[in-house]
N, C-alpha and C positions, 0 to 999 in steps of 0.2 A: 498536592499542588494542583490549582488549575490549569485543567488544558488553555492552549492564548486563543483559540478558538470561543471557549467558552466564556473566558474573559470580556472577548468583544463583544458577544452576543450578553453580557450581565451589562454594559456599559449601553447599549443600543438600548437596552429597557424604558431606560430615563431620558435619553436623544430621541429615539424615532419613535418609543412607540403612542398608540391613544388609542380609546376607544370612539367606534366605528358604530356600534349597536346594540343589542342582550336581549337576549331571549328566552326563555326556559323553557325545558321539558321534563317533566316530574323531578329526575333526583341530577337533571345533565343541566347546567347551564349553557349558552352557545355565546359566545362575545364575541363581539367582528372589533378584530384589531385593527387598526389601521397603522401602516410600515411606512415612515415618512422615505426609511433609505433605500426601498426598492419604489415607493410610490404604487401598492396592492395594500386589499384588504384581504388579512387571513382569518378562517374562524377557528376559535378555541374551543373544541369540547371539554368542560371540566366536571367532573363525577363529584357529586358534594360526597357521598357519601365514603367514597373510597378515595378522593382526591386523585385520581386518576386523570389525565387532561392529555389529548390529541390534537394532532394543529394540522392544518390543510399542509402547511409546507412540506412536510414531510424529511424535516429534518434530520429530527431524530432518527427517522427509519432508516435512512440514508448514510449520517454519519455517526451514530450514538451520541448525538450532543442535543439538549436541551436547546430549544430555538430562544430567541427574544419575544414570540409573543405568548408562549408556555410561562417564561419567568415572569412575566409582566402582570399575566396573571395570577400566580402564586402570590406576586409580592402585594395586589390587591387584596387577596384573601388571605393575610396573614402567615402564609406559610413560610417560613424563615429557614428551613433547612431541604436542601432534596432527597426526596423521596428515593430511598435507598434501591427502586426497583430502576430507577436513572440511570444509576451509578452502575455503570459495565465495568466488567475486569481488566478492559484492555488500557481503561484508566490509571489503574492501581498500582502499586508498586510491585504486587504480589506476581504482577505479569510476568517479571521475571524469573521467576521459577516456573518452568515447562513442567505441571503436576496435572494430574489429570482431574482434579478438583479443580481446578483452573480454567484449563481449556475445555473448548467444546466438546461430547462426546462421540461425535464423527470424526476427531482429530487421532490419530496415532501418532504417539509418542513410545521412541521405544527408552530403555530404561537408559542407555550410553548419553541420548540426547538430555532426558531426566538431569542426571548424575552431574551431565557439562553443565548444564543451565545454573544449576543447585552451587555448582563450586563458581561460575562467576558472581553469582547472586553477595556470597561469605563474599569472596576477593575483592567487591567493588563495597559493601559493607565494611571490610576491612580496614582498608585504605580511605576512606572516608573520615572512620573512627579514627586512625594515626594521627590525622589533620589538628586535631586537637591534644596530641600526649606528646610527652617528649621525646626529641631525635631518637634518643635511644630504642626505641622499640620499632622503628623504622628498619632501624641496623638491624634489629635483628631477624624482621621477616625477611630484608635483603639476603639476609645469611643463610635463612631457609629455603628460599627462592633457589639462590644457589647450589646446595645440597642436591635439594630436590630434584635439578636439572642436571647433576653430575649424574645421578644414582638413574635415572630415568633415562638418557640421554642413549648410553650402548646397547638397551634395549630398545628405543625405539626403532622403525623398520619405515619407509617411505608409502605412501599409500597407494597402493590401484587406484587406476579411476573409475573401478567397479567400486571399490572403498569408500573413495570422494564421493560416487553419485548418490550411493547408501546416507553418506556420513549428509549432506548439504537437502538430500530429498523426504528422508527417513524409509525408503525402502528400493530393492534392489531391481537392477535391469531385467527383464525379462527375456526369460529364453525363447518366449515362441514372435517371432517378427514380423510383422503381415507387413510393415509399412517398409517399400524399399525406395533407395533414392532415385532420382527419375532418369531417365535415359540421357546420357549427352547430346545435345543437341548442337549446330552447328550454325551460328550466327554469325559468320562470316559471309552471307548473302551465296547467290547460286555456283558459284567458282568462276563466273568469266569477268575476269576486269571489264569495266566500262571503258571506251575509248573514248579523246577527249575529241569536240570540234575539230582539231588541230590534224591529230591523226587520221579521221575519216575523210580530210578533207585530199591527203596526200593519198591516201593508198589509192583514190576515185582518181585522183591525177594520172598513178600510173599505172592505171586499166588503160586496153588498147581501144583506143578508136574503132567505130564502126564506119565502116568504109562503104565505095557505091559498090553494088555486085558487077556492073557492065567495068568501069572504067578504073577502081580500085584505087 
């Protein structure tokens, strides 16, 4: 399946785009696209010899998707299919399965996350395939479903949230803490009410009078 990203950008091909200019440099062609829907010209490097092609936008580097003025040029040079070095995993179907053929290899994965990934991969495979065979085999994963949940059910045990942060991070808290939480601080201003007009006005009322020193 197509990403709908990708989609939009096969359909802007034949709406926005044109060419702008062409230039060559021994085995690199350069063609200035011109982008009716952002209203910029981008340049296309394309590698005759490897098909290879980079585009000023920097789409691809950005989001893994082929731009509109990549295709635009494929689909002048007759290229009708993409070039499989395009095509990332994160596409794929297979991304489902958390295998370390798959993912990158700075990723850790440990094998419980493996194992979960693998068994919803069958289950939504499963249930899929049902879609089309009779009720009956429905009833009967329902039935397994079941079982399965009886038999599993007084052995499971509730999780820590050491468990949980293992289980959602793929590895555990650390025991050594440098980072502590910050001091409480008191944002209730310096502790003296402010007094309104009102009252400053009375307490000055009933201050005493200063009197004559002779006659008082």
């Amino acid at each position: 399946m197509i990403p709908f990203q990708e989609s939009v950008e096969f359909k802007a091909t034949i709406m926005s785009c044109g060419v702008g200019g062409f230039t060559r440099e021994q085995d690199v062609e350069i063609t200035d696209v011109d982008d009716a829907g952002t209203g910029k010209t981008f340049k296309v490097f394309y590698n005759i010899s490897t098909t290879n092609a980079n585009c000023t936008c920097k789409i691809f580097e950005r989001k893994g998707l082929l731009c509109r003025h990549i295709l635009w040029v494929y689909s002048g040079k007759g290229v009708r299919s993409i070039p499989k070095r395009y095509i990332l995993s994160r596409w794929t179907k297979n991304v489902l399965i958390l295998d370390r053929n798959v993912v990158d290899d700075n990723d850790f994965v440990n094998s419980n996350q493996t194992n979960l990934s693998k068994v919803w991969s069958e289950f939504h495979e499963t249930v899929n395939l049902l879609k089309t065979v009779p009720d009956v085999h429905m009833e009967e994963l329902s039935t397994l479903l079941v079982q399965l949940w009886e038999k599993i059910c007084p052995q499971a045990k509730p999780l820590t949230k050491d468990q949980e942060m293992k289980m959602l991070l793929g590895c555990s808290a650390s025991s050594d803490i440098t980072i502590l939480p910050p001091t409480k601080s008191n944002n209730k201003g310096s502790g003296k009410r402010l007094r309104s007009t009102k009252a400053q006005c009375i307490e000055k009322a009933e201050k005493p009078k200063r009197l004559c020193a002779y006659c008082k």
